[in-house]
DRENMAR-528894 format. One record per residue (C-alpha): x, y, z; residue in three letters. Coordinates in steps of 0.05 Angstrom, whole numbers, padded with zeros to 5 digits, always signed. Layout:
BEGIN
XYZALA
...
//
This chain:
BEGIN
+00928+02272-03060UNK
+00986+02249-03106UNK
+00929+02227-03157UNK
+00897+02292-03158UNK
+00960+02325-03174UNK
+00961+02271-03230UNK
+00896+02298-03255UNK
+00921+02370-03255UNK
+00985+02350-03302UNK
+00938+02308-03348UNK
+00895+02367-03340UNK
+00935+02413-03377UNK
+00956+02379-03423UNK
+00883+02363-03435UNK
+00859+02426-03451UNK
+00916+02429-03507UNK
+00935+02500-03486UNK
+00996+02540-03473UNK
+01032+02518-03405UNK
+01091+02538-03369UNK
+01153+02494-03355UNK
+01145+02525-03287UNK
+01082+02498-03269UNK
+01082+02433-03298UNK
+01150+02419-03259UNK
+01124+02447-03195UNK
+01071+02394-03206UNK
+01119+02336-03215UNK
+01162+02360-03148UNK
+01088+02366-03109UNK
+01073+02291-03139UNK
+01143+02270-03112UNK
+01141+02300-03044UNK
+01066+02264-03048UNK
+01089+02193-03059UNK
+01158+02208-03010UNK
+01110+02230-02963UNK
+01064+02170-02969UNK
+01121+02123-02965UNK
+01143+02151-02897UNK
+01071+02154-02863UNK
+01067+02072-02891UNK
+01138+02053-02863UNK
+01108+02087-02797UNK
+01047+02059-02801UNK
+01079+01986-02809UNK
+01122+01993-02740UNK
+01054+02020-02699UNK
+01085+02089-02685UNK
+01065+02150-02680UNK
+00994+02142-02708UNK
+00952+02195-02684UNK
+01004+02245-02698UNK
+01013+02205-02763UNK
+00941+02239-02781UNK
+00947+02301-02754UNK
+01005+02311-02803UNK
+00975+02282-02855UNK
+00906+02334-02854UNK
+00958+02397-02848UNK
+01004+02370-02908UNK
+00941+02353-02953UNK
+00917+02425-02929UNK
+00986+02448-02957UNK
+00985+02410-03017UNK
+00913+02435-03032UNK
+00929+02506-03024UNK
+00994+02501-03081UNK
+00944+02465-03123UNK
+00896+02521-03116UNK
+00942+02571-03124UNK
+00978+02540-03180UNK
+00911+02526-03224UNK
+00887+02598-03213UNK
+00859+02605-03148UNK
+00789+02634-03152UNK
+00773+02603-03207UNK
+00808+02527-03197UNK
+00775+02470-03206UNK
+00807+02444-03157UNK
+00784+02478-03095UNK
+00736+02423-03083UNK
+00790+02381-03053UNK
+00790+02427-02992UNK
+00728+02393-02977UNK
+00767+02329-02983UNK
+00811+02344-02929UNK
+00758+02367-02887UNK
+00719+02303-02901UNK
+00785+02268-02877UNK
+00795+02303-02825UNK
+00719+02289-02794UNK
+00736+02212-02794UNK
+00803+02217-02757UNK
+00799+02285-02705UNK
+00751+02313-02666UNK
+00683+02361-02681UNK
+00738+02414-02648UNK
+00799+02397-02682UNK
+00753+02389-02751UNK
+00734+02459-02751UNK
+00799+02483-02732UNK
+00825+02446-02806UNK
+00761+02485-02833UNK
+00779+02546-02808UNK
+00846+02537-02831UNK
+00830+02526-02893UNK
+00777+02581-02900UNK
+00842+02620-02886UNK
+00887+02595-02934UNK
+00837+02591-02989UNK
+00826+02666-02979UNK
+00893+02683-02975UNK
+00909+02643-03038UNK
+00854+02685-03069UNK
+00879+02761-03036UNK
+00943+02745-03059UNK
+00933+02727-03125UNK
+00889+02784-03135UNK
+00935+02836-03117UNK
+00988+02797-03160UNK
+00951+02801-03220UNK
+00945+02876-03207UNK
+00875+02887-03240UNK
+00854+02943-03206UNK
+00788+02912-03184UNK
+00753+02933-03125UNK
+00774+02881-03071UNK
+00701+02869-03051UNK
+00695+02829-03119UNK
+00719+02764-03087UNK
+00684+02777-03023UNK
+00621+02744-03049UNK
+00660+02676-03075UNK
+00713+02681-03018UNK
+00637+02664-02975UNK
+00606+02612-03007UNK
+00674+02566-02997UNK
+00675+02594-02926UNK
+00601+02565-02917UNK
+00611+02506-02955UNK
+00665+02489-02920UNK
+00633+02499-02857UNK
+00574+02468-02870UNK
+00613+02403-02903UNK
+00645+02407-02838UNK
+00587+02406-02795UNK
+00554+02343-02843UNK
+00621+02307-02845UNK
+00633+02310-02769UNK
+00555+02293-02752UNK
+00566+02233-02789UNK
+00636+02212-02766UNK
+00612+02208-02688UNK
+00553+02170-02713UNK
+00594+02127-02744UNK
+00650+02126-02689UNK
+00594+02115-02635UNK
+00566+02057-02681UNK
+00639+02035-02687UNK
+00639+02024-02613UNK
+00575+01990-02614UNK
+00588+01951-02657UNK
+00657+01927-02616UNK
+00621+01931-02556UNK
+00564+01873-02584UNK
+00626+01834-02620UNK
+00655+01827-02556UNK
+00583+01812-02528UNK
+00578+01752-02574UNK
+00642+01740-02558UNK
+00634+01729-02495UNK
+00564+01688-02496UNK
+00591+01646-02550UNK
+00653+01631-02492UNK
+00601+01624-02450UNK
+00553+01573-02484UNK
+00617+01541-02506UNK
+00639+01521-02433UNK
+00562+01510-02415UNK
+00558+01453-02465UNK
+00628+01429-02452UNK
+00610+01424-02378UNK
+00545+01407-02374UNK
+00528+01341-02339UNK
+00476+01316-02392UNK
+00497+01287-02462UNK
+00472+01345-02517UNK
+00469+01325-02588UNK
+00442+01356-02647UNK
+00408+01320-02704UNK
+00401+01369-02767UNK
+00345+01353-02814UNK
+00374+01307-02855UNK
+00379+01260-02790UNK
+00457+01276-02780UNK
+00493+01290-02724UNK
+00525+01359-02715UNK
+00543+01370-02650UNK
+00563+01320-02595UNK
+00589+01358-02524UNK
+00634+01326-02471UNK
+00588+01295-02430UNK
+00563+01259-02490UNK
+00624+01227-02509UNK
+00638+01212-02431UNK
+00568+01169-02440UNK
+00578+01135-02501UNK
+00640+01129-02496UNK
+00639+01152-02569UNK
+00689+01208-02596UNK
+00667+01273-02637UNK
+00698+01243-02704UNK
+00669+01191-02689UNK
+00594+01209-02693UNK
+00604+01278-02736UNK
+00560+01278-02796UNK
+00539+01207-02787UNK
+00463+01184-02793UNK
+00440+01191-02715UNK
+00399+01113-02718UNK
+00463+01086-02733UNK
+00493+01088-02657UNK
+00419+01098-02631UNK
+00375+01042-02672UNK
+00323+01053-02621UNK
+00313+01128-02613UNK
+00254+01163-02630UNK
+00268+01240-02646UNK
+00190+01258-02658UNK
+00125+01220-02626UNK
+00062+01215-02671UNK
+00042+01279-02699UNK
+00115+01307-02690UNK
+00115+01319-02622UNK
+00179+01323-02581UNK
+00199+01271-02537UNK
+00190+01288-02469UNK
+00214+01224-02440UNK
+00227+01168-02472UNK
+00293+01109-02465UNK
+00336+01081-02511UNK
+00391+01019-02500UNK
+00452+01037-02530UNK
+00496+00974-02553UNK
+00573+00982-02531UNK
+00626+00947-02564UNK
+00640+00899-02517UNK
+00572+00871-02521UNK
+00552+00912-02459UNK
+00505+00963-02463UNK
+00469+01015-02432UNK
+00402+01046-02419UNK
+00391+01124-02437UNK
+00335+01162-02427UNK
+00331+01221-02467UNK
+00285+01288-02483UNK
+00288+01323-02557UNK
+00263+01391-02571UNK
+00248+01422-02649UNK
+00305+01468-02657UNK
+00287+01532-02702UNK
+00332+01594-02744UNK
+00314+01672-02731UNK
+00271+01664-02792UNK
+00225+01601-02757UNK
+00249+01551-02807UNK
+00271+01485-02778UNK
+00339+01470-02764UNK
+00336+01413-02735UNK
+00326+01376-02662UNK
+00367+01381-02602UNK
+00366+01311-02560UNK
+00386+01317-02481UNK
+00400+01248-02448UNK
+00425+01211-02383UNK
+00463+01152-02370UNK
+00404+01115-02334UNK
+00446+01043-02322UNK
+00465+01042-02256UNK
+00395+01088-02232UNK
+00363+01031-02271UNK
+00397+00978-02228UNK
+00391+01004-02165UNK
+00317+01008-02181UNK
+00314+00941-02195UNK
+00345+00922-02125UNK
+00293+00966-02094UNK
+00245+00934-02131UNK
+00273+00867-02108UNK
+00285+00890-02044UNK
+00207+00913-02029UNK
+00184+00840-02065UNK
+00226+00801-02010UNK
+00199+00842-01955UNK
+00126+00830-01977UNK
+00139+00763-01987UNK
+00181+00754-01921UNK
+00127+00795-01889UNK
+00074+00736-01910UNK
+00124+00682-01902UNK
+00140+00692-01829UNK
+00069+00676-01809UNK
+00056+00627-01845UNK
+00125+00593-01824UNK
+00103+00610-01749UNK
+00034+00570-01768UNK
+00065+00512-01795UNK
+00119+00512-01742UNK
+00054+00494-01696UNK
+00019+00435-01719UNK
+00091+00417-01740UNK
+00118+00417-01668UNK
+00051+00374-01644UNK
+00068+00327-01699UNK
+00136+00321-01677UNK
+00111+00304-01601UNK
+00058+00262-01621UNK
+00111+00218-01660UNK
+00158+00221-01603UNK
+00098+00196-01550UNK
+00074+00144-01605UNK
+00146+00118-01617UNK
+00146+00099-01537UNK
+00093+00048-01542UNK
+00121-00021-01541UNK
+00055-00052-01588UNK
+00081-00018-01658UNK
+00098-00055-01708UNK
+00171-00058-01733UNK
+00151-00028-01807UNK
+00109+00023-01770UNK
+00165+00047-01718UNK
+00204+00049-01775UNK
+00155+00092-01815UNK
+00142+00140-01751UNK
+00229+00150-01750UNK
+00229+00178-01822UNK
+00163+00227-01807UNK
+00206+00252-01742UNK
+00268+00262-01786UNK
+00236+00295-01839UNK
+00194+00340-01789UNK
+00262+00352-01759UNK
+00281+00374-01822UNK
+00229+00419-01836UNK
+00234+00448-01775UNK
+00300+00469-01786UNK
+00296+00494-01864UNK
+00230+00527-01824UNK
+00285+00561-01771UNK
+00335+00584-01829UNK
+00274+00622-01867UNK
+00256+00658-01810UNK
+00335+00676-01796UNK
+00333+00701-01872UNK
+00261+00735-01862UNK
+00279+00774-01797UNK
+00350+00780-01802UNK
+00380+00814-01728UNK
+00402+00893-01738UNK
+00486+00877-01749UNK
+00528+00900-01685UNK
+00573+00944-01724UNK
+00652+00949-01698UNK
+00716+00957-01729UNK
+00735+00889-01750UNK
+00797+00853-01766UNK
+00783+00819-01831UNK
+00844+00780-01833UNK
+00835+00740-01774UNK
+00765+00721-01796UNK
+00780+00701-01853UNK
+00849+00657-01828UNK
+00785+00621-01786UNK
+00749+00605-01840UNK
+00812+00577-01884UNK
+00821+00539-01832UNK
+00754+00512-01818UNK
+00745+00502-01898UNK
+00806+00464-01897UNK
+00798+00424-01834UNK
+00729+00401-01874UNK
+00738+00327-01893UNK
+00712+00338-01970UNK
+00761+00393-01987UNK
+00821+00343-01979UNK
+00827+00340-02053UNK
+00817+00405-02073UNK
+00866+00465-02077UNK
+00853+00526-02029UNK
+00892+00594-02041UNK
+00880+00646-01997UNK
+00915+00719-02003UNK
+00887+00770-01962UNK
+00946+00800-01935UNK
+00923+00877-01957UNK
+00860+00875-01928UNK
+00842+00921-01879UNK
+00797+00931-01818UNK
+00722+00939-01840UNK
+00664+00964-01809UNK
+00621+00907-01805UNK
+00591+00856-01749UNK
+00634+00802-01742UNK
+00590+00742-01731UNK
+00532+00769-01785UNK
+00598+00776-01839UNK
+00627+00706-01809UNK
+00568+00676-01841UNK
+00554+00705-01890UNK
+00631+00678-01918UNK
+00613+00624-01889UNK
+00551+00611-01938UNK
+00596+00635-01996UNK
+00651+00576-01983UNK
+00605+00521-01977UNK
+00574+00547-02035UNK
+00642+00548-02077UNK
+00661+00478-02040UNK
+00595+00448-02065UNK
+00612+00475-02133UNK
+00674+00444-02142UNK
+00696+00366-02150UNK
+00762+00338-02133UNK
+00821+00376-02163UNK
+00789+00438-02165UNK
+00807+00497-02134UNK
+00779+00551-02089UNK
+00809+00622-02081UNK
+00796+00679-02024UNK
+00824+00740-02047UNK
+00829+00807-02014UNK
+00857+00871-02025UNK
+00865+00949-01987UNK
+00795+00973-02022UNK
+00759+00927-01965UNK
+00735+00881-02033UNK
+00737+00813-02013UNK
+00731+00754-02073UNK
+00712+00688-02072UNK
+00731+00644-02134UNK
+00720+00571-02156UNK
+00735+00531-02212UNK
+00669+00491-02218UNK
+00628+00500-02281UNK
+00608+00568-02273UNK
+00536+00595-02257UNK
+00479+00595-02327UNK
+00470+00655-02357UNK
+00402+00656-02351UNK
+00402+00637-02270UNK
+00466+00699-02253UNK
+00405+00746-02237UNK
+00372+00694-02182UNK
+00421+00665-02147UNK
+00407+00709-02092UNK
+00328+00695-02090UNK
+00302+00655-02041UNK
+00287+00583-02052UNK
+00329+00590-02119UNK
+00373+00536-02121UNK
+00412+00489-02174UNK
+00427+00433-02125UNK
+00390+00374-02114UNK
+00391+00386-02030UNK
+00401+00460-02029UNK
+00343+00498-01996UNK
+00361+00562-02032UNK
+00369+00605-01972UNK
+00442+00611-01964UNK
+00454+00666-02019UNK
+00396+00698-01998UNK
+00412+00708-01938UNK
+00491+00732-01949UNK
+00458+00776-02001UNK
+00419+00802-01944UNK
+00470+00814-01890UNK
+00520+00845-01936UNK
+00458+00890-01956UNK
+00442+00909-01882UNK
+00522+00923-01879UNK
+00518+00978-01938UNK
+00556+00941-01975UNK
+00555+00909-02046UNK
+00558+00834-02067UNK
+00555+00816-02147UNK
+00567+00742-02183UNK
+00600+00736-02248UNK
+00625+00677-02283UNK
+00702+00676-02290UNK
+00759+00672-02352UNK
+00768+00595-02329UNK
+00690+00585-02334UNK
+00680+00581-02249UNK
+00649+00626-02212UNK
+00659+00692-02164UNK
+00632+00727-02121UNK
+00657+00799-02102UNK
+00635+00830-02035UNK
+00650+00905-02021UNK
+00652+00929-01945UNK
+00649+00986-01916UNK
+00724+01008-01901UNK
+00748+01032-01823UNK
+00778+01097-01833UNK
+00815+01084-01768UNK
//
């Protein structure tokens, strides 16, 4: 408003015509109160007060300000009656339809008032129906700019509202997609077209053990060489695997599914790749695979060790009957004594196979560990070639354990005559134990090939010269029938270990 009375000073002086002192300084005070005014409704509107009575005074002072202006440029025939419409217009986009047409209708009022009055002022004479005619085209004018204005301020309030109402929409999806990929269980990455990473969620990161900065922006092949994003003909993936190196020289197996990502237009944006950590389901496939070769070959093994174990018993009786005639030969008695031995022999490494084979269902009880393993320190000790070597036992933690007692005895058993073979004099054997139920066997021979750390628990796999390769296999197998775990690895000092993990009593 304060600009419009701006216009009517430079209009008069404009027009280069005769103008009172009186007007032009009613003008300034109007432009004064204007900016006095402004300042006021800004210092209110700064400290959040009063707002919506803010407007409502603001509409009835521009009203007032109008209606000097009017009166002071010469009423009917100002130029500046248009700014009633102004007002009204202003007053659409802050009040109500009602409380618009109540400022219309107010202003109707004062613009004919202005007009009565100044006709009687002037004192022309003139019929008073003379301004009845322009007194109603502002009166429908500024109805009808009423009517327009406040159609079009609730359309726009209502699309105001709409539009809120969707921002807080995509608010809330985006929130939601945000946590989705945050907390999804599956590693989501996406590759843009130029074959760089963009995104990289939580689960991701928890995989690869890779950070965000890390991979940001970075060509995808160079943490995953071996990843294919497209199959021939630019296909997605549906299922394919990848082995991710680590930086420890470990490394794991991910399988992994892309899909073309697209804009709202259908241009490419790039490709979204889900994947799994598939290490440890690729493991335990492994030992079911293992698991269902021994059984078929156990299955086939126990009858043909039942038809050896024949002919091998009539061998050993015919031997026995032939050694009790007094007419053979020294050289050939001595001949029949090694078949006997060795057929004793065979029968036994024939008995052992079928104990690995058909292993008994384990007797399972709550077991004191600790005593168990106090017999076998001392048994290990008591044996004649461990006089030279160094046994250190600490299995003080260890609790009670589900487990059979004699199955588990043996299987320990196999484990320390195992580590005793490995080791020559001045080495050292450990049995360690702690509250987990893990139980560790340690020597410090030279340590198990890299190559052979995947077989020592096959059957008939053996590094020694006399071993029958049973005796792993078969601890393997009872720890197995116990739920339990058993794992070798070669140690710091270059021996060997082998960790067991039992079943814990929860007493």
């Amino acid at each position: 408003m304060s600009l419009i009375l701006l216009g009517a000073v430079f209009y008069q002086f404009w027009e280069d015509r005769p103008h009172s002192t009186l007007l032009l300084n009613t003008l300034y005070l109007l432009i004064g109160l204007s900016y006095l005014q402004a300042l006021g409704a800004a210092i209110c509107l700064r400290n959040g007060i009063y707002v919506r009575y803010l407007a409502e005074f603001q509409i009835f002072w521009d009203l007032f300000l109008a209606t000097i202006l009017v009166g002071l440029t010469g009423g009917q025939e100002s130029l500046f009656t248009f700014v009633y419409l102004l007002v009204i217009i202003s007053a659409s986009l802050f009040l109500s339809r009602r409380h618009t047409f109540i400022v219309t209708l107010l202003a109707t009022l004062l613009y004919v008032g202005v007009v009565v009055l100044q006709h009687y002022l002037q004192g022309e004479g003139e019929p008073l129906g003379h301004i009845f005619l322009p007194a109603l085209i502002h009166t429908v004018a500024f109805f009808l700019a009423a009517h327009l204005a406040s159609s079009l301020a609730e359309r726009w309030r209502a699309s105001l509202v709409e539009l809120e109402q969707k921002a807080v929409d995509y608010q809330e999806l985006e929130e939601f997609n945000r946590t989705i990929l945050a907390n999804i269980g599956s590693g989501l990455m996406m590759v843009g077209l130029d074959k760089h990473i963009k995104t990289f969620n939580r689960a991701a990161m928890r995989i690869t053990g890779l950070d965000f900065e890390q991979v940001y922006n970075k060509k995808v092949h160079h943490f995953f060489p071996e990843m294919e994003l497209f199959v021939k003909g630019g296909m997605d993936v549906v299922r394919g695997e990848t082995v991710m190196e680590l930086g420890d020289g470990d490394e794991r197996i991910l399988g992994y599914a892309t899909t073309q990502i697209q804009h709202m237009d259908r241009q490419p944006a790039g490709t979204l790749v889900t994947f799994q950590d598939l290490t440890e389901f690729k493991a335990l496939e492994e030992r079911v695979r293992r698991v269902d070769r021994l059984a078929a070959i156990g299955r086939m093994a126990r009858g043909m060790a039942h038809e050896i174990r024949n002919p091998l018993a009539s061998i050993s009786g015919s031997v026995q009957l032939l050694l009790e005639r007094e007419d053979i030969s020294d050289q050939g008695r001595r001949l029949m004594n090694i078949v006997e031995r060795e057929a004793d022999r065979l029968s036994a490494l024939l008995g052992d196979f079928l104990n690995y084979a058909r292993p008994a269902d384990p007797h399972i009880v709550k077991t004191d560990m600790q005593k168990i393993l106090n017999d076998l320190t001392d048994l290990t000790q008591a044996e004649a070639r461990l006089h030279d070597i160094e046994l250190v036992a600490d299995f003080e933690e260890l609790p009670e354990l589900l487990v059979d007692p004699s199955q588990i005895r043996q299987a320990l058993w196999n484990l320390l005559v195992n580590a005793r073979d490995a080791v020559s004099k001045g080495g050292r054997i450990r049995i360690l134990g702690d509250s987990s139920g893990e139980i560790r066997i340690e020597d410090s021979g030279s340590g198990i090939a890299e190559k052979d750390l995947s077989h020592v628990f096959d059957p008939f796999f053996t590094t020694k010269d006399k071993g029958t390769g049973l005796g792993l296999a078969t601890t393997h197998a009872i720890v197995e029938a116990h739920n339990g775990q058993i794992r070798v690895e070669n140690t710091d000092e270059g021996g060997a270990r082998f960790v067991i993990q039992l079943p814990v009593s929860s007493r």
